[in-house]
N, C-alpha and C positions, 0 to 999 in steps of 0.2 A: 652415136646416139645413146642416151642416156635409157638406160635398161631397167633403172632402179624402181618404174612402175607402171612393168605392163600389166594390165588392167582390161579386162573384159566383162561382158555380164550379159544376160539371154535374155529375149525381150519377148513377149506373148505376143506378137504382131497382129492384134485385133483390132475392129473397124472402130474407130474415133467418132462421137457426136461432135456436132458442129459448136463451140463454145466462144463467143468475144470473147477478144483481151480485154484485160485489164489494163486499164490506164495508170493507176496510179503507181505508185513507188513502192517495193517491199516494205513490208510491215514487218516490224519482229516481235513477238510477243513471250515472257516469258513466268508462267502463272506458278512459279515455284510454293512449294508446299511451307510455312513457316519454318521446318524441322528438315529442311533440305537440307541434306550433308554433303559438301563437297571440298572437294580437294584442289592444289595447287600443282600440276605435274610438273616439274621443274624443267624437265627436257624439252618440253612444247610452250611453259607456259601459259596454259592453255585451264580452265577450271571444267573439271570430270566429274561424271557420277561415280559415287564410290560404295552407295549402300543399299540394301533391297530395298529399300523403303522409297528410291526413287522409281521402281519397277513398275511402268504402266501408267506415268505422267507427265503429261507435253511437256518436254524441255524448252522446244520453240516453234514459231509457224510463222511461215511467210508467204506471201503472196505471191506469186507468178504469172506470167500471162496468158496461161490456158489450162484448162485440162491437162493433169501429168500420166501419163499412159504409158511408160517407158522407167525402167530402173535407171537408178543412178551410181556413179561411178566415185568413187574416194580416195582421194591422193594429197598424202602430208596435210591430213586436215581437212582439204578444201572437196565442196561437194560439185557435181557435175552434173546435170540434169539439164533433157529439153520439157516441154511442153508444148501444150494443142494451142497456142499462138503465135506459135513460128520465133522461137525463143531458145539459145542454149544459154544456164545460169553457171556461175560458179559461186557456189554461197561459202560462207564459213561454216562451218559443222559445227563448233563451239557455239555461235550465238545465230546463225542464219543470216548475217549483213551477206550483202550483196556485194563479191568481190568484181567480177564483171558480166557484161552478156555482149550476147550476139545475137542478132536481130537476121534467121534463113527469110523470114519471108511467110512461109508454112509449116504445117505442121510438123515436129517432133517426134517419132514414135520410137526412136532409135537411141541405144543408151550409149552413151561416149564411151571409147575407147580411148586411152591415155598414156601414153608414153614418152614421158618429159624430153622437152617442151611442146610436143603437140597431142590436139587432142583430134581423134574422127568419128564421124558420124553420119546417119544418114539424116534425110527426107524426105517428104513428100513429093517436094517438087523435083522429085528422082536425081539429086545430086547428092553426094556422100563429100561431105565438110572436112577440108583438115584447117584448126585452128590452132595457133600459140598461145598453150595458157599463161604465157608470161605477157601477153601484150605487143607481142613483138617489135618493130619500130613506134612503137606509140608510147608516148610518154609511159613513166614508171604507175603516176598517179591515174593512168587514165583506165578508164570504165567498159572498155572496148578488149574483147582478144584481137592478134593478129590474124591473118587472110591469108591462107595460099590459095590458089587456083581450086576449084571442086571437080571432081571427078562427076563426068556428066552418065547416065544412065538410059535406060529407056521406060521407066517408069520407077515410082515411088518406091523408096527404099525405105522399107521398116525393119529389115533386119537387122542386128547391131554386129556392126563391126568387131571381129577378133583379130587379134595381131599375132602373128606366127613367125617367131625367128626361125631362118633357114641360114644354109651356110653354101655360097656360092663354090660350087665344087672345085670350077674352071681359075677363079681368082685367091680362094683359101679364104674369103673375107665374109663375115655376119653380113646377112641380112633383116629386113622387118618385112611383113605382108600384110597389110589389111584384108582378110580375107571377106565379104560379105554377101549377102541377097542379093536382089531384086523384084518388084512385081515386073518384071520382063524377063522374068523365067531362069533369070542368070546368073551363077555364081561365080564370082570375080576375086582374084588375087592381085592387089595392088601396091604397087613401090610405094611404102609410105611414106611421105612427105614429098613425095616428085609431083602429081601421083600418074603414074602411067602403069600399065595393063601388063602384069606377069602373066595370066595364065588366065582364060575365063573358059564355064562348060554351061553348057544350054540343057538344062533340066524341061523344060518347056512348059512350064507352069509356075505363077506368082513363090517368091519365097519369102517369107515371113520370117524364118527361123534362124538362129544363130547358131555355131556351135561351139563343141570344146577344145581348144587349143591339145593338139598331138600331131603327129604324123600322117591320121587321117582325121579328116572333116565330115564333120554329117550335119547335112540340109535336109528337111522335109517340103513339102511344096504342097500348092494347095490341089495339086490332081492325086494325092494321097500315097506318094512314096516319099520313103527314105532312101538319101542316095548317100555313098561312101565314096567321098573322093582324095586321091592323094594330095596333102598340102601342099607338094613340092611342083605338083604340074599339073592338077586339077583330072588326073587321067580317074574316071569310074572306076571304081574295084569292086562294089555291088550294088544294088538297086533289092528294094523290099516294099512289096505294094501292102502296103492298109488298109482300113474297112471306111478311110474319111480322110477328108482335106489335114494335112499337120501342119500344126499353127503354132506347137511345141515345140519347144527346142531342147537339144540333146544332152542327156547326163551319161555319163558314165560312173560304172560299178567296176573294181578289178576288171574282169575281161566282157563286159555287156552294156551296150551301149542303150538304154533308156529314155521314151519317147512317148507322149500320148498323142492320140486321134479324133479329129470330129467324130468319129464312130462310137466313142465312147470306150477304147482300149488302150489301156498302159501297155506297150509290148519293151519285152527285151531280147536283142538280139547280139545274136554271137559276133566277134571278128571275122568269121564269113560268111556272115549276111545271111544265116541262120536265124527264124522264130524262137528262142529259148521257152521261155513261159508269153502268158499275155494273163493280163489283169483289168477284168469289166465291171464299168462304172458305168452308173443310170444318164449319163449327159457328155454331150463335148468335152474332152479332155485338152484344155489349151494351156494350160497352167503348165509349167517347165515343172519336171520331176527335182529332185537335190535326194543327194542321199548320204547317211552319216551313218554310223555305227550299224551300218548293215541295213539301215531301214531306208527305204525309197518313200519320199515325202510328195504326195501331189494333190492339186486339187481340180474340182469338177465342174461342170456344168450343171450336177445332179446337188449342187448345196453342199456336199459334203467334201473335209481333207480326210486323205486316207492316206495310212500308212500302211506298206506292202513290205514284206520280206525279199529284200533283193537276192535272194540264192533262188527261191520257192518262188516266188510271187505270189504265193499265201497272205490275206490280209492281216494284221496284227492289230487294227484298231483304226478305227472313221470316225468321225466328228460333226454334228451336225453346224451347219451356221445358216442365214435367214437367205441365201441366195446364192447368184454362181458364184464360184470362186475360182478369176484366172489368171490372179496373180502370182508367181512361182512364191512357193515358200521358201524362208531359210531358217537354218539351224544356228544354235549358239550355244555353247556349254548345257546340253543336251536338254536344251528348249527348243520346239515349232514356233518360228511367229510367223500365222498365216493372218490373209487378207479378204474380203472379197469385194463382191457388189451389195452389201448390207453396211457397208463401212464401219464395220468391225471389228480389232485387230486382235486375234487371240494370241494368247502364249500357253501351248500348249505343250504337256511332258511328252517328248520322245518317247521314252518308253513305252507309256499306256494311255497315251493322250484327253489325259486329266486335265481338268485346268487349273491355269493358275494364276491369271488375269488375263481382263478383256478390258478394252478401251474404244468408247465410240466417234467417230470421227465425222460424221454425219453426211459424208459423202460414198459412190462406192470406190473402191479402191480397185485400180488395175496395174499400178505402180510394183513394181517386184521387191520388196521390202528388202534390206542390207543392216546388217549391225556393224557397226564399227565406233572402236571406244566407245561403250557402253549407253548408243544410242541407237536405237531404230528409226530408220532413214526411209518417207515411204513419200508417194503424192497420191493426193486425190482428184477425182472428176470435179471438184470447185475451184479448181485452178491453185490450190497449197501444197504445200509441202512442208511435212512437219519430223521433229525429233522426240522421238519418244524415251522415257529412258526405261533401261530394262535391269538395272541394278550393275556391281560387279559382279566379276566373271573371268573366264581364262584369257590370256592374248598368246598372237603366235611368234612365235621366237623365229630367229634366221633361219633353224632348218624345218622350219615347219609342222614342229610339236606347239603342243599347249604346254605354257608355263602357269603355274599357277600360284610362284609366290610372291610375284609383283601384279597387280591385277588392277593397272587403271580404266581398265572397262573389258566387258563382251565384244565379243567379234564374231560376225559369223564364219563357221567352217561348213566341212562337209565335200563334196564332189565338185559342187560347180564353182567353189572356192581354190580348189588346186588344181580345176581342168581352165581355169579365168574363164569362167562363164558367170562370173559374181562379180560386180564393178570395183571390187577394194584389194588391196590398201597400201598404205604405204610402210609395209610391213614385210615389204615383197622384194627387197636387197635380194637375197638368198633365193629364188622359184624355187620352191619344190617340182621336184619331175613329175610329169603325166604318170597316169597308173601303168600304161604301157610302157615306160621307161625303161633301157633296159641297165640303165646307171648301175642299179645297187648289185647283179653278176658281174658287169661286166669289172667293178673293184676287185671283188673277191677272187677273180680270176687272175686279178694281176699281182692281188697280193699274195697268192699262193703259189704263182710261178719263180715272185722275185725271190720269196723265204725258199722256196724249195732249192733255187740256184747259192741262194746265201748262203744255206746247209750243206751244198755238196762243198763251195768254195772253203768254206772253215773245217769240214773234216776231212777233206782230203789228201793232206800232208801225215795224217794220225790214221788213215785206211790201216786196216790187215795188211803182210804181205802175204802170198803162195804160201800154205802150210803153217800161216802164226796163227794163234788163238787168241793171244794175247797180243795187248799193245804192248811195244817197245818200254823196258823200265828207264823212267827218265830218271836212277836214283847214279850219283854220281861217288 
């Protein structure tokens, strides 16, 4: 199976209004400014924002057929989104055409997982979808993804699927795991593409949450724990009760795994299910944390994003906006673009969270917003989904640095981008390891053993002998 883009993203698993489809056919609309400057990427062919001037003006907006309550997912271009009409899209990111759909039936609230050529997801009507985004037997032209079998549940699945490579001990051969929710209390590891049932553990209460690809997983559930399970067999290794239902899904920091609470608490907690800090906010905390440059980005029930000190959990700066806000923010070349129920999209500085544009979209937003190529990718409760653009900016190179002297657009980075708890991109050949990784000793260690044996082997023949001080004179 084709590796080059696994793809995750964390879904706010909140309760969806009731909203008709839409009947008609996407729309694409594209109100560029006269003074629009844009460029030809030669690699993609594809036309990119390339200047600040495009920062904070719809690229494009299309129609979908419901309410979009769920992040979306980005690969080689193409975007991936359901909606609250029983709807998964694949649009183009460049201009928003409608590359195919699939028609669940119900609601949407679960954001695709992708790893070419299949995509999974959940729904409401408690099945978790795997589709071929290639169309699979179906014509080349046609408008349909392909069908495998869905993986049946015992209730609605808002949680968004992550996918966890593992390595089958007994055969020496990769595996893939869909690992995800339940509202039937369940957390399930499943053969992706079969799909049949690796490992499942009974939390005993709905889960909503998603999390970050490593060797452990963390769910919260709405009887207000967090639980730590291992990815390989689903066996508990901790349990942390809350002050409220968690409807957040999980970031990680170097060694602290980051979560918020109906109670209104940011907590961080150690690798043994240790409290470290906890950070209180005036409202629901359902908004999924992200954290970049040391700073933990979330938003609240109480109106406001705040940014926290991920060492401290000392605030470093809040933001008012006109309602909740519980769409996870993300980061991009040390921008916030948050969202909320005011349908208003800031960009806000990282550092001391100034701004630096706001855009009104006139719906409210619960869509987890993504940059990728120098577009903000979000949906609204009017059943759209739109591109915004945020100017140039840094892209991530194989190993998962920022390059900064080719810059055909921003992208988001941060925690929930290198734990794939961020739907993109296809930038993603290369993974960068989990922060728990223990990759970059375990080189060091081998490249120190080999030099060391390399050095005895070449000076060995030239050692001292018994009683010499000196080397042998090689003068002839």
């Amino acid at each position: 199976m084709n590796r080059r883009a696994l793809l995750t993203s964390a879904a706010a698993g909140v309760t969806v209004a009731s909203v008709a489809p839409a009947e008609a056919e996407a729309e694409t609309q594209a109100p560029h400014a006269p003074n629009d400057e844009r460029h030809l990427d030669t690699a993609s062919g594809r036309r990119v924002l390339t200047s600040q001037a495009d920062a904070g003006t719809v690229d494009w907006s299309v129609d979908l057929d419901g309410a979009v309550r769920a992040g979306a997912s980005v690969v080689d271009g193409t975007v991936f989104v359901g909606d609250g009409g029983g709807a998964v899209h694949a649009l183009d990111a460049a201009s928003g055409d409608r590359e195919r759909r699939y028609g669940t039936g119900e609601t949407v609230r679960s954001t695709p997982a992708v790893d070419e050529p299949l995509l999974y997801v959940g729904c409401d009507d408690g099945r978790i979808y795997t589709l071929d985004v290639e169309g699979g037997d179906a014509p080349f032209d046609a408008d349909e993804f392909g069908e495998r079998s869905p993986f049946e549940t015992g209730g609605p699945v808002r949680s968004s699927p992550t996918l966890v490579p593992t390595r089958d001990p007994e055969t020496a051969t990769d595996a893939l795991h869909a690992v995800v929710g339940s509202d039937d209390g369940t957390v399930r590891a499943i053969d992706a593409g079969t799909p049949t049932t690796v490992w499942e553990t009974d939390l005993g209460d709905p889960v909503r949450t998603s999390t970050p690809m490593s060797d452990t997983v963390y769910f919260g559930d709405d009887g207000g724990t967090v639980t730590a399970l291992d990815s390989s067999d689903g066996t508990v290794q901790w349990v942390v009760e809350t002050d409220g239902a968690v409807r957040s899904s999980a970031a990680r920091a170097d060694d602290r795994v980051l979560v918020g609470s109906d109670g209104g608490t940011l907590y961080a907690i150690t690798p043994s299910g240790k409290i470290d800090w906890t950070y209180a906010t005036n409202g629901p905390s359902r908004s999924s944390p992200t954290v970049a440059a040391g700073t933990v980005v979330v938003g609240s029930d109480d109106g406001y994003v705040h940014a926290v000190d991920a060492e401290t959990g000392e605030r470093g700066w809040r933001v008012e906006t006109g309602d909740r806000v519980r769409a996870a923010p993300t980061v991009a070349g040390g921008t916030v673009y948050a969202a909320g129920d005011d349908g208003v999209v800031r960009a806000l500085a990282l550092s001391d969270g100034s701004e630096r544009w706001t855009l009104g979209l006139d719906a409210a937003v619960r869509s987890a917003p993504i940059v990728a190529d120098g577009r903000l990718l979000l949906g609204t409760d009017d059943g759209r989904f739109h591109a915004v653009g945020v100017g140039a900016g840094t892209v991530p190179t194989d190993d998962g640095e920022r390059d900064d002297r080719e810059t055909s657009g921003a992208w988001s980075d941060g925690s929930r981008v290198r734990l794939r708890t961020l739907g993109h991109h296809d930038r993603s050949a290369t993974e960068p390891p989990s922060d728990d990784s223990p990759l970059g000793w375990e080189v060091a260690v081998v490249l120190l053993l080999f030099g060391g044996i390399g050095y005895l082997v070449w000076t060995w023949p030239h050692r001292p002998r018994d009683g010499q001080v000196d080397p042998p004179s090689r003068e002839t």
